[in-house]
ROKE-557607 format. One record per atom (N, C-alpha, C, O): residue number from 1; x negated, z negated, y negated. Coordinates in pm, 1 decimal. Each point is the difference from the previous one (the first is absolute). Example, Ala and Ser with C-alpha at 12.3 -4.5 7.8 and 13.67 -1.06 7.14 Angstrom:
 resi        x        z        y
    1  -1319.0   -780.0    569.0
    1     89.0      0.0   -119.0
    1    -90.0      0.0   -120.0
    1   -103.6    -66.5      1.9
    2    138.6    138.5   -106.9
    2    -82.0     -6.0   -119.0
    2     77.0    -73.0   -109.0
    2    -50.9    -16.9   -110.8
END
This chain:
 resi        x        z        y
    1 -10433.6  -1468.6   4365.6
    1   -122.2     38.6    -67.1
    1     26.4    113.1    -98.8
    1    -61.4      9.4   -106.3
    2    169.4     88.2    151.9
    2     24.0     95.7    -80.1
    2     80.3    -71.3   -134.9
    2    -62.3    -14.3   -105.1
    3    140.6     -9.4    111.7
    3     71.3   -115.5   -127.6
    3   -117.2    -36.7    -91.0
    3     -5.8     52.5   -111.2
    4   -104.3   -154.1    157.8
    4    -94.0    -70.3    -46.6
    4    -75.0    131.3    -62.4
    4     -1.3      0.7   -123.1
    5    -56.3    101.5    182.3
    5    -72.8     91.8    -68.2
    5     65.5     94.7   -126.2
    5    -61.6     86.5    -62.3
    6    188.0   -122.6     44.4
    6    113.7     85.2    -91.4
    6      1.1   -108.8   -122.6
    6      7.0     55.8   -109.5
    7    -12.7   -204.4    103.7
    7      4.5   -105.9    -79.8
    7   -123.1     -8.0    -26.8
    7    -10.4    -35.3   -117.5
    8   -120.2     54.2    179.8
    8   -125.7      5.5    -88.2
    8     -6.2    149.7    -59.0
    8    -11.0    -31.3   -118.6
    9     10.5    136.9    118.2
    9     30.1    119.1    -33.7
    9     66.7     -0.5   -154.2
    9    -36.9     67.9    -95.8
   10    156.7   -174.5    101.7
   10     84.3    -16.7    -89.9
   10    -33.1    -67.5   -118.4
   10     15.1     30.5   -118.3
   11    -73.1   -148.3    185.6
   11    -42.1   -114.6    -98.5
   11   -165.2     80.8    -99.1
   11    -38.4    -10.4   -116.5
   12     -4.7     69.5    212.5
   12    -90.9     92.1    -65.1
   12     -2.0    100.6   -122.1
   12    -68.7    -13.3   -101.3
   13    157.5    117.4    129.8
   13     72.7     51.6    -89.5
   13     41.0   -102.9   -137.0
   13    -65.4    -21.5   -102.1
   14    176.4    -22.1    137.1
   14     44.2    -85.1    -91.1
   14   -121.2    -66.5    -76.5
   14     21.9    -40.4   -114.3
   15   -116.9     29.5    155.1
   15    -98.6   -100.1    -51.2
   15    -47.7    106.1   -115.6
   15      0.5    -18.6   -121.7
   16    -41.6    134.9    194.0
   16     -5.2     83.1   -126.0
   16     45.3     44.3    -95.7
   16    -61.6      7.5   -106.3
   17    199.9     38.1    127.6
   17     93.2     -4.9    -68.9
   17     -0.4    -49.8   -115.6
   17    -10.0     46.1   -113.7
   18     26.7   -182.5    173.5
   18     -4.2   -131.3   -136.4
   18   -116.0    -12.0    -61.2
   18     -3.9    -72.5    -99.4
   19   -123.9    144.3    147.0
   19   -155.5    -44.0    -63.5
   19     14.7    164.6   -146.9
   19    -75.4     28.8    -93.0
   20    180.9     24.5    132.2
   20    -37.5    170.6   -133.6
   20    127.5    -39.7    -26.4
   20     21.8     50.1   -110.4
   21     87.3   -116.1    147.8
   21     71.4    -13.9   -137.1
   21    -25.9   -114.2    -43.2
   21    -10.8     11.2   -122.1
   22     -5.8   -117.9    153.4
   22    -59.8   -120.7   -114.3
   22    -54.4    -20.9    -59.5
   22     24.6    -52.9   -108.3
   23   -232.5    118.9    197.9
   23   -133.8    -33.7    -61.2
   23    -29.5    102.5    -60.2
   23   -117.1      4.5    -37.6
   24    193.6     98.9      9.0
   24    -91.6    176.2    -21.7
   24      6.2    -28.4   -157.8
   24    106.4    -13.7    -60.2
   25   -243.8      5.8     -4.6
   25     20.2    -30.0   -160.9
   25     14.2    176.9    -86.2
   25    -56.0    109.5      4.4
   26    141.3   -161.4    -59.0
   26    106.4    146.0    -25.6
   26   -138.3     44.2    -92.4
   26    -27.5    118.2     20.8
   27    -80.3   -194.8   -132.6
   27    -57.6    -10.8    -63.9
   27    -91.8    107.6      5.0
   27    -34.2     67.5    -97.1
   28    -22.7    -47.7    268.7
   28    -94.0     87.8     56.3
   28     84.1    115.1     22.8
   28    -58.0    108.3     -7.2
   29    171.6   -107.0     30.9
   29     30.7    125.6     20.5
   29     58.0     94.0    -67.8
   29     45.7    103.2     49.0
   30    -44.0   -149.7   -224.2
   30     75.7     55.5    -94.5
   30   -100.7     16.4    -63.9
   30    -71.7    -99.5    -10.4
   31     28.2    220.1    -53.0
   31    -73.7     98.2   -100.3
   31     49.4      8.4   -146.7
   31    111.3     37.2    -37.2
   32   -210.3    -76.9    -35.1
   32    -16.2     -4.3   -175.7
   32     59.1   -143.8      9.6
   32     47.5    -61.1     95.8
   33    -73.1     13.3   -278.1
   33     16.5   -139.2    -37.4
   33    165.0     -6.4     42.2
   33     67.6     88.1     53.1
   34    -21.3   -248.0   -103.8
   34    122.3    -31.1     42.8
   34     72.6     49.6   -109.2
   34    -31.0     61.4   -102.0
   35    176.9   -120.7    168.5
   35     66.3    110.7   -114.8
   35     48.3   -157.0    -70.6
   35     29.2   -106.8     53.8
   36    -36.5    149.1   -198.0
   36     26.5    -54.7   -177.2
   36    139.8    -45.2    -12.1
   36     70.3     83.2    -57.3
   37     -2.8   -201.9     98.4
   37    132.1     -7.2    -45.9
   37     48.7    -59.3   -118.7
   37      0.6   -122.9     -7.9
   38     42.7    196.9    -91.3
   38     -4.2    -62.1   -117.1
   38    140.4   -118.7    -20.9
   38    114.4     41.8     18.1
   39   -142.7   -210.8    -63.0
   39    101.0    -42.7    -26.4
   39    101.9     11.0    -61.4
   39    -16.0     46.1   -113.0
   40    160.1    -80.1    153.1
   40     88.4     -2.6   -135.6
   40     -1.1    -50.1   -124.1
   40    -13.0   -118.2    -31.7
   41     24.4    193.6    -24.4
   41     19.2    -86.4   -176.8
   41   -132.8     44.2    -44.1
   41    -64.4    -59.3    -86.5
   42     15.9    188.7    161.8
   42   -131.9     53.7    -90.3
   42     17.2     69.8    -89.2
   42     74.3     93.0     31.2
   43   -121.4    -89.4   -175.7
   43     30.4     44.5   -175.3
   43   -147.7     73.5     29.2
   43    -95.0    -18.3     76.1
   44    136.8    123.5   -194.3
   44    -69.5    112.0    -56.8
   44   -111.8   -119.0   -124.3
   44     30.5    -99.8    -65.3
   45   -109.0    146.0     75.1
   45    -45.5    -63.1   -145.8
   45     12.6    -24.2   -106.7
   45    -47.1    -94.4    -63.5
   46    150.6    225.8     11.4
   46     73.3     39.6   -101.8
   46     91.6   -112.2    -17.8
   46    -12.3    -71.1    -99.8
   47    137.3     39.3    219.4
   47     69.6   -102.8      8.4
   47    -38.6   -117.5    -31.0
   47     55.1    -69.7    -85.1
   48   -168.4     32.5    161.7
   48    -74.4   -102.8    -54.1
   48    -41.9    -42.9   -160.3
   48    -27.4   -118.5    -19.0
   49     22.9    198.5    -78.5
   49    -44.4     17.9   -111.1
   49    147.0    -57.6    -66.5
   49     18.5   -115.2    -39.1
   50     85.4    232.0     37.0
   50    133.2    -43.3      8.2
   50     43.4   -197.2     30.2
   50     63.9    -52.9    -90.9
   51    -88.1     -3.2    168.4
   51     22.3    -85.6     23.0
   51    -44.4    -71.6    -84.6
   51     59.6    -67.9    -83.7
   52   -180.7     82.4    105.3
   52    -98.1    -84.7   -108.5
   52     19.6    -30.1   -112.0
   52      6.5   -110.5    -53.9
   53      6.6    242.6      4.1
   53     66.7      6.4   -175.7
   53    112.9    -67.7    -17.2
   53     14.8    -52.5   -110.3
   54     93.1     35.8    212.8
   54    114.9    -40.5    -36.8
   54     -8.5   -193.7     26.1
   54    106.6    -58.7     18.8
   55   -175.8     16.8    -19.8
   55    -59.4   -127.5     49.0
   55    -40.6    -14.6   -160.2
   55     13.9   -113.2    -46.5
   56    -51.0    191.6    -20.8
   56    -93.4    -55.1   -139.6
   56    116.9    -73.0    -75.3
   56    -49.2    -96.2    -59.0
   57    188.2    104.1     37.0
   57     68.5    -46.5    -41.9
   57     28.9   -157.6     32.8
   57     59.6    -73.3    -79.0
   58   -107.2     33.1    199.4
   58     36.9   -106.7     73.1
   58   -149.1    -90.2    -85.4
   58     -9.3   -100.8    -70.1
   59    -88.3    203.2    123.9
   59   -155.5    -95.8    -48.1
   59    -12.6    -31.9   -109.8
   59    -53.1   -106.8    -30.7
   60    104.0    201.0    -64.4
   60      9.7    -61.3   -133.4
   60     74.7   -126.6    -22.1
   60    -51.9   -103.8    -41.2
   61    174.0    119.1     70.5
   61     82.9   -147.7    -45.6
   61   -101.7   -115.9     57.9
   61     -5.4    -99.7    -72.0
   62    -81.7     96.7    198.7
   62    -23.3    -49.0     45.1
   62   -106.9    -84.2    -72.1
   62     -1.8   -122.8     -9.2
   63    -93.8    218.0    -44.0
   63   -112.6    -15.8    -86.4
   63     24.9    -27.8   -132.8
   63    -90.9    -58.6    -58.8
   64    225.6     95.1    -25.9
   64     32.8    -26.8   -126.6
   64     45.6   -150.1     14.3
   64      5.8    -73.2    -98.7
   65     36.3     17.3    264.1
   65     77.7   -120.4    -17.5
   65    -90.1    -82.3   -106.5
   65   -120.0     14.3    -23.2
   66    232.2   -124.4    -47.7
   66    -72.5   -107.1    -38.7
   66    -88.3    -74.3     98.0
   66   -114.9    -30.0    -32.4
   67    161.7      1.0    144.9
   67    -71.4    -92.1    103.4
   67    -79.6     70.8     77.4
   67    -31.7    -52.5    106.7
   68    -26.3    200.7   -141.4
   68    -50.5     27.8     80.5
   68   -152.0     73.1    -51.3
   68    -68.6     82.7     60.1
   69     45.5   -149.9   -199.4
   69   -117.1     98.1    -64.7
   69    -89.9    -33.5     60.3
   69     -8.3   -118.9     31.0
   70    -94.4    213.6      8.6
   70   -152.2    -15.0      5.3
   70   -110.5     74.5    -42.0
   70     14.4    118.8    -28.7
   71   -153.6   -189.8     19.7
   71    -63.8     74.8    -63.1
   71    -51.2    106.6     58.4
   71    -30.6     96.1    -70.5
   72      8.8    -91.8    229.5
   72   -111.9     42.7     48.0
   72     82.7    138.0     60.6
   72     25.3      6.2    120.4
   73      8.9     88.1   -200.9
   73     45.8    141.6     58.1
   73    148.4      1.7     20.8
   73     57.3    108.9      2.8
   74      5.0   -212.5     11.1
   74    172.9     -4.7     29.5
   74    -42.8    -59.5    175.3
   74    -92.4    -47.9     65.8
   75    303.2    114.8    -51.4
   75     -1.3    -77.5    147.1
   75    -28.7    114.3    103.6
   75    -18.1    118.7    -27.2
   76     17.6   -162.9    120.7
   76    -72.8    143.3    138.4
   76    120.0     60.3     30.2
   76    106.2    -61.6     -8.8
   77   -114.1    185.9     46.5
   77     79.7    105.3     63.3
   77      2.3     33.1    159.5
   77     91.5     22.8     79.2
   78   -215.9    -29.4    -69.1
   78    -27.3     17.9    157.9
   78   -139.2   -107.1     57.9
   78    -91.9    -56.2    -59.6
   79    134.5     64.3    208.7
   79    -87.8    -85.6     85.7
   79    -89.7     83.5     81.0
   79     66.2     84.1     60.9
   80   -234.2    -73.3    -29.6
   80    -31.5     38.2     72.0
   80    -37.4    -51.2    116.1
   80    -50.2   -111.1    -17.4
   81     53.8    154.4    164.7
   81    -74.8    -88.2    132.6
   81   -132.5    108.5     60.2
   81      6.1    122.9     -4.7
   82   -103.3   -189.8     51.0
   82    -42.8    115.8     61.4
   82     59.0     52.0    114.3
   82     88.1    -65.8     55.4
   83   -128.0    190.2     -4.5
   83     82.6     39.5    194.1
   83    -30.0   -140.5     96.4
   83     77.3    -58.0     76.3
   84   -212.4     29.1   -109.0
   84     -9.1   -115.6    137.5
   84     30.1   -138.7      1.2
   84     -6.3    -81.7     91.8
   85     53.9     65.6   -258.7
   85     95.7   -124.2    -16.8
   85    137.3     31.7     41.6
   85     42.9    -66.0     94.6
   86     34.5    154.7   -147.3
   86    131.7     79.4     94.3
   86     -7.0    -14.6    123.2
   86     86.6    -54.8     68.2
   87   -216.9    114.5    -17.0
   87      5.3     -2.7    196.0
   87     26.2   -125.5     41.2
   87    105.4    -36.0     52.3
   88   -208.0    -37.4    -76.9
   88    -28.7   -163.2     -1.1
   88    168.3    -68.5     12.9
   88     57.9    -43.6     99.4
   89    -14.2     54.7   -234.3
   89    100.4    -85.8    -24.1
   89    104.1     16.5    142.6
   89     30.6    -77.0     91.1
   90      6.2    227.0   -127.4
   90     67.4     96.5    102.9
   90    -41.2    -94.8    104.4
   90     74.0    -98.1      6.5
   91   -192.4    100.5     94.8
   91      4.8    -48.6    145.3
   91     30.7   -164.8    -37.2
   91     87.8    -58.8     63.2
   92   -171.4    -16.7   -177.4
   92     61.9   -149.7     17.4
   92    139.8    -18.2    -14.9
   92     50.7    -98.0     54.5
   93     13.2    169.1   -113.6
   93    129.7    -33.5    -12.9
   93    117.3     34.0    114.9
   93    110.4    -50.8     19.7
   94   -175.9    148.8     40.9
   94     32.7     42.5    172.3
   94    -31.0   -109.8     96.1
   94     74.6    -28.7     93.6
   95   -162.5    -18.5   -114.1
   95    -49.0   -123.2     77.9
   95    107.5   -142.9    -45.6
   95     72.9    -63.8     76.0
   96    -84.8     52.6   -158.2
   96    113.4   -130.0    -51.4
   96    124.1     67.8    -15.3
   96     80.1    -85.3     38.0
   97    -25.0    170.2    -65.2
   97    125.2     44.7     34.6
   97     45.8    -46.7    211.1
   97     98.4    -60.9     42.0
   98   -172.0     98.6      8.7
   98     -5.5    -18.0    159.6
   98     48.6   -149.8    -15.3
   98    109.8    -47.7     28.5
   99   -242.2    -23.9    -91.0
   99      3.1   -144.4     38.1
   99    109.9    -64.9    -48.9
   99     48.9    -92.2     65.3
  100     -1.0    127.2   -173.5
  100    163.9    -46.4    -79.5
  100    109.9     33.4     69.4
  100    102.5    -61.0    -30.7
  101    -92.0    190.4    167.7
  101     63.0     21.3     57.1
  101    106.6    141.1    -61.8
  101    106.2     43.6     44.5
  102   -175.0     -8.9   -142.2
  102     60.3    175.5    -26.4
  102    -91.4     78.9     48.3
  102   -108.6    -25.8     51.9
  103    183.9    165.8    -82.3
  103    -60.4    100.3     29.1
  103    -53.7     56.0   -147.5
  103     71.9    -39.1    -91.9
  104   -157.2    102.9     60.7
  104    -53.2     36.6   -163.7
  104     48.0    174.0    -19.7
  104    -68.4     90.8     47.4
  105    165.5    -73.0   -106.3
  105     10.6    155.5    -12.7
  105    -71.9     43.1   -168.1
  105    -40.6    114.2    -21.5
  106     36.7   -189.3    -51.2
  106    -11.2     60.5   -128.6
  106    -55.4   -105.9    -83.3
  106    -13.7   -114.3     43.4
  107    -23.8    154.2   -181.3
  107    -64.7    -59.1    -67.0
  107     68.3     29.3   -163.9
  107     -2.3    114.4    -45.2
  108     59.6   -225.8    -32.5
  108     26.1      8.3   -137.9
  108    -24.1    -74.3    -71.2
  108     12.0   -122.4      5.9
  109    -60.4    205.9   -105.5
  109    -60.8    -28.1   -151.6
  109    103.1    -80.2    -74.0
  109    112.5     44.9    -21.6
  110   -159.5   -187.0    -24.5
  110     78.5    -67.5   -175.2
  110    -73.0     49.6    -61.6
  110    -92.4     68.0     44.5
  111    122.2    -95.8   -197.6
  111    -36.9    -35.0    -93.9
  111     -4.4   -140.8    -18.4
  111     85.3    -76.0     45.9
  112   -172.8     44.3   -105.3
  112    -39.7   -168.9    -22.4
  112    -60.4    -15.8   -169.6
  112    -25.8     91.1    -78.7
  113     17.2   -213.8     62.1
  113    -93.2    -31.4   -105.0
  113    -51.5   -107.0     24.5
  113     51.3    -64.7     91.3
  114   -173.9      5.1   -164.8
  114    -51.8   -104.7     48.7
  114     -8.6   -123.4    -96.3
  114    -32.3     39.2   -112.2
  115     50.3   -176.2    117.6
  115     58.5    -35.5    -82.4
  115    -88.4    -85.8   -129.5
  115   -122.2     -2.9    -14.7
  116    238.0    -70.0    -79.1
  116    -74.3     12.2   -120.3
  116   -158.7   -112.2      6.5
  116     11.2   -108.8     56.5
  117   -125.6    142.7   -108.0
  117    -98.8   -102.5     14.0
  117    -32.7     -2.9   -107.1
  117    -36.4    110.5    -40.1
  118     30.3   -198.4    -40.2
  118    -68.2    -31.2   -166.4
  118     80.8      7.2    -99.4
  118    -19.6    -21.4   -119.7
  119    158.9     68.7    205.0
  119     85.8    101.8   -142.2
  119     12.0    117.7     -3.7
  119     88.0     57.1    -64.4
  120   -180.5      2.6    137.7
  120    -39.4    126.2      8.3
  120    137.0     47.6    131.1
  120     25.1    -88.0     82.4
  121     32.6    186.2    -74.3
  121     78.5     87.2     64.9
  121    -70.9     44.0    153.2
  121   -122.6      9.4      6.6
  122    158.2      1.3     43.7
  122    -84.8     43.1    122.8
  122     85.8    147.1     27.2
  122    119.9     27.7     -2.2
  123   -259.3     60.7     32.2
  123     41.6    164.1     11.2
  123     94.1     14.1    103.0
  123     17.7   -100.8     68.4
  124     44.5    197.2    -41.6
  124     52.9     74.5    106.9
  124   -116.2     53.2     90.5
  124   -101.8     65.6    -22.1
  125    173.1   -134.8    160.5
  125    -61.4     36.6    131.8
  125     84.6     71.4    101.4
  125    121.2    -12.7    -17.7
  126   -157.6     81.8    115.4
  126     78.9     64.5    122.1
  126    -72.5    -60.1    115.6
  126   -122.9     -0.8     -5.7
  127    183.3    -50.1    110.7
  127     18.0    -51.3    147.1
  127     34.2     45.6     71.5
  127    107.5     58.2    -14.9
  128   -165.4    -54.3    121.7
  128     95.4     84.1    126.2
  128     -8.5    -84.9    106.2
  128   -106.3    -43.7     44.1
  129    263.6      7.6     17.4
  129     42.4    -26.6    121.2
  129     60.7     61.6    139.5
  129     76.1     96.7      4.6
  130   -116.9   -159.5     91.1
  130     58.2     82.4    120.4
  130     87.6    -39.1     41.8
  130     26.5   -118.6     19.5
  131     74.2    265.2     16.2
  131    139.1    -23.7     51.3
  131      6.1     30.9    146.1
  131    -67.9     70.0     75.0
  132    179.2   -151.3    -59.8
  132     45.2     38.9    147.5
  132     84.1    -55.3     76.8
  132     31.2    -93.8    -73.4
  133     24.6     81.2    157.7
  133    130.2    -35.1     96.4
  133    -78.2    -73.0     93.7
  133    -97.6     24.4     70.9
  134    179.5   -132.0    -95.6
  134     -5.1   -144.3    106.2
  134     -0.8     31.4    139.7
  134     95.2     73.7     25.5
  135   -167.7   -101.4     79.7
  135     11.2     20.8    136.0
  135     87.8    -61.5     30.3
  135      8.1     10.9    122.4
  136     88.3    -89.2   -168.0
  136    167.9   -103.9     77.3
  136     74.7    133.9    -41.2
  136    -19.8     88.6    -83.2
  137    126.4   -118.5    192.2
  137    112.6     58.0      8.6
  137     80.7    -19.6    -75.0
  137     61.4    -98.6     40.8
  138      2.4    151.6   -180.2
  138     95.0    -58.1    -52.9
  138    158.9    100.2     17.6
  138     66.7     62.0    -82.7
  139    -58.3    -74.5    163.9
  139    154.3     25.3    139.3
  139     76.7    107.4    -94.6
  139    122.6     -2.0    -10.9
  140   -211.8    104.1    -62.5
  140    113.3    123.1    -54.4
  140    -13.7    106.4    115.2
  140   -102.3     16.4     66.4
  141    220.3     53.7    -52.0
  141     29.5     96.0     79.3
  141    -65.8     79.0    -61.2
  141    -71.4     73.7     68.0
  142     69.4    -60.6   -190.9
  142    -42.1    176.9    -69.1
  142   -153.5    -26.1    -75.9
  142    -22.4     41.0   -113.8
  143    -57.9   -100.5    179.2
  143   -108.6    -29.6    -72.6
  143    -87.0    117.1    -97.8
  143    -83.7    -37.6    -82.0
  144    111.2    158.7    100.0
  144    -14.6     89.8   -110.5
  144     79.1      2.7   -104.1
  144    -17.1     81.0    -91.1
  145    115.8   -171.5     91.9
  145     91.0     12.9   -168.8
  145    -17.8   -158.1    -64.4
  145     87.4    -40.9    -76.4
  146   -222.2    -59.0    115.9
  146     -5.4    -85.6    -61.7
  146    -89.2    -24.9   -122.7
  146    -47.8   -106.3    -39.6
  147     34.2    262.2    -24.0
  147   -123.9     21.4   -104.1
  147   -126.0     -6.8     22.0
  147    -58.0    -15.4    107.5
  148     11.9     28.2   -222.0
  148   -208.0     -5.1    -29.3
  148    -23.4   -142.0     75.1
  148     81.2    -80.3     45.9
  149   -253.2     79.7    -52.0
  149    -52.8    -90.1     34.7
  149    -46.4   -100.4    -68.1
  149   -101.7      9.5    -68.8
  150    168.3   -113.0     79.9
  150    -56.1   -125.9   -116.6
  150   -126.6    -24.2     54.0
  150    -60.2     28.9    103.4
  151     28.7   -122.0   -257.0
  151   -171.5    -60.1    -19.8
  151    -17.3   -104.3    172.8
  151     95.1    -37.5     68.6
  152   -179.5     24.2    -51.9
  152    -98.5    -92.5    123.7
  152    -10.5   -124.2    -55.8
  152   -101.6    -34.3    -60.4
  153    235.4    -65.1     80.4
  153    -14.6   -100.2    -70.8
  153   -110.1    -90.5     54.3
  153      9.4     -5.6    122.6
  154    -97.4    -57.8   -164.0
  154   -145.8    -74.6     -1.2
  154   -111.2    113.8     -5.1
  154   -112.4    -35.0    -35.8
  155    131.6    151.5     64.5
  155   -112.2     90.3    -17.6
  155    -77.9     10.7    -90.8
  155     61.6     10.6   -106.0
  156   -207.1     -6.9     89.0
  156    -57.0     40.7    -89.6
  156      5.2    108.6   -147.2
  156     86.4     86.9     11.8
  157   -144.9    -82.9   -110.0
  157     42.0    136.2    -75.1
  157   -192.2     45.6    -28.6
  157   -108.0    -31.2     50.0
  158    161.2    124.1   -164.8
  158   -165.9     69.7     -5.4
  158     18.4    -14.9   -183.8
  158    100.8     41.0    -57.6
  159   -164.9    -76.8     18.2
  159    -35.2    -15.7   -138.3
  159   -137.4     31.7    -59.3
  159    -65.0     87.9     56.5
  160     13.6   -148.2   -162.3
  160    -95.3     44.1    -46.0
  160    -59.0    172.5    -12.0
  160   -112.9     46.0     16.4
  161    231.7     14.0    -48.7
  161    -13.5    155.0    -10.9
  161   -140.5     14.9    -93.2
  161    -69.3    -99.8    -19.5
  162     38.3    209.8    -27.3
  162    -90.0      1.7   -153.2
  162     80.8     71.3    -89.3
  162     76.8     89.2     35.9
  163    -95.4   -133.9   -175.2
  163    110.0     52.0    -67.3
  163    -25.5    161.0    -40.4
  163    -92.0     62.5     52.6
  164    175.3     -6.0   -143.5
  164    -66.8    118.5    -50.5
  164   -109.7    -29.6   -110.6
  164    -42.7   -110.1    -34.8
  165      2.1    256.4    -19.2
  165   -136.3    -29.3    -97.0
  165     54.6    104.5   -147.0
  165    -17.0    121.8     -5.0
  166     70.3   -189.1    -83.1
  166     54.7   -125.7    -18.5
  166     89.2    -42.6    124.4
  166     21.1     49.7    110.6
  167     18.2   -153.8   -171.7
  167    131.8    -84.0     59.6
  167    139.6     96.4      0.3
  167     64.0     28.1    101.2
  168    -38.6      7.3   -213.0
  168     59.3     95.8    -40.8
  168     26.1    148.6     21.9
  168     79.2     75.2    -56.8
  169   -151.8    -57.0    137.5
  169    -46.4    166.2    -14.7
  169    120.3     36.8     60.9
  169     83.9    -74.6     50.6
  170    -83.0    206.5    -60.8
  170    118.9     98.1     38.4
  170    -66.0     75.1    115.3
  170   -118.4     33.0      7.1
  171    249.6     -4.0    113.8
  171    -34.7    115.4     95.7
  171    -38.4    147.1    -18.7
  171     93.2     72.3    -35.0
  172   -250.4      4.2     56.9
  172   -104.8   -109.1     85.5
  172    -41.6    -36.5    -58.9
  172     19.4     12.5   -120.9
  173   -122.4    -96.3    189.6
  173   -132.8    -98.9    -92.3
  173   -124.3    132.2     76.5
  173   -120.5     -7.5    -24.0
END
């Protein structure tokens, strides 16, 4: 009986134990907002401007092409989405990433254009696809030295950005 009263005693404990380190939501017990982690590859604005400008060389040839005149402002520079088309895409593409059998770490931007109708040139567009690593085993020992994450082959992409105002415009609008 003494044994038996030392193993419920135990299992008790333990029960608690496991109920404040598993269930205790850290959420309630941490004071002021969360803390801000900023991603890699975050630019100053300034930089941004920089970039931009150095792109005008590219847009021009682009817009001077013979095959590429148009009337209506030139060709686009940038794509806009709203946040809850981003979110959106973000969870469907998490969802069919699963079902294709990867895992989804990331998301990258083409460039596109769309193609010719009437004669007419079709503008430059940007797409975004989700990347990520196949749930199969593919038998490397050093699976951290097998590079980035390729595209989600059958996965969906996100299109229909809005263009800038103009088409053309320079960073910012």
């Amino acid at each position: 009986m003494k044994n038996f009263g030392l193993l419920l005693l135990g299992i008790i404990l333990g029960a608690l134990a496991m109920y404040f380190y598993c269930c205790n939501d850290v959420s309630t017990t941490e004071s002021g907002p969360p803390t801000v982690v900023a991603p890699k590859g975050i630019i100053k604005a300034k930089q941004a401007m920089v970039l931009d400008r150095a792109y005008d060389i590219k847009h021009r040839i682009i817009n001077d092409s013979l095959y590429r005149k148009s009337t209506d402002g030139g060709d686009n520079r940038s794509s806009w989405w709203a946040i809850e088309d981003i979110q959106n895409f973000i969870n469907h593409a998490e969802n069919q990433a699963g079902e294709l059998g990867y895992t989804m770490d990331g998301l990258r931007i083409y460039l596109g254009a769309y193609p010719k109708v009437d004669g007419q040139e079709g503008l430059t567009t940007m797409f975004i696809v989700p990347t990520g690593k196949s749930n199969k085993s593919n038998g490397s020992m050093f699976p951290m030295l097998q590079g980035g994450s390729g595209d989600i082959q059958g996965a969906d992409g996100l299109n229909i950005g809005h263009q800038g105002f103009p088409p053309g415009a320079n960073y910012p609008q």
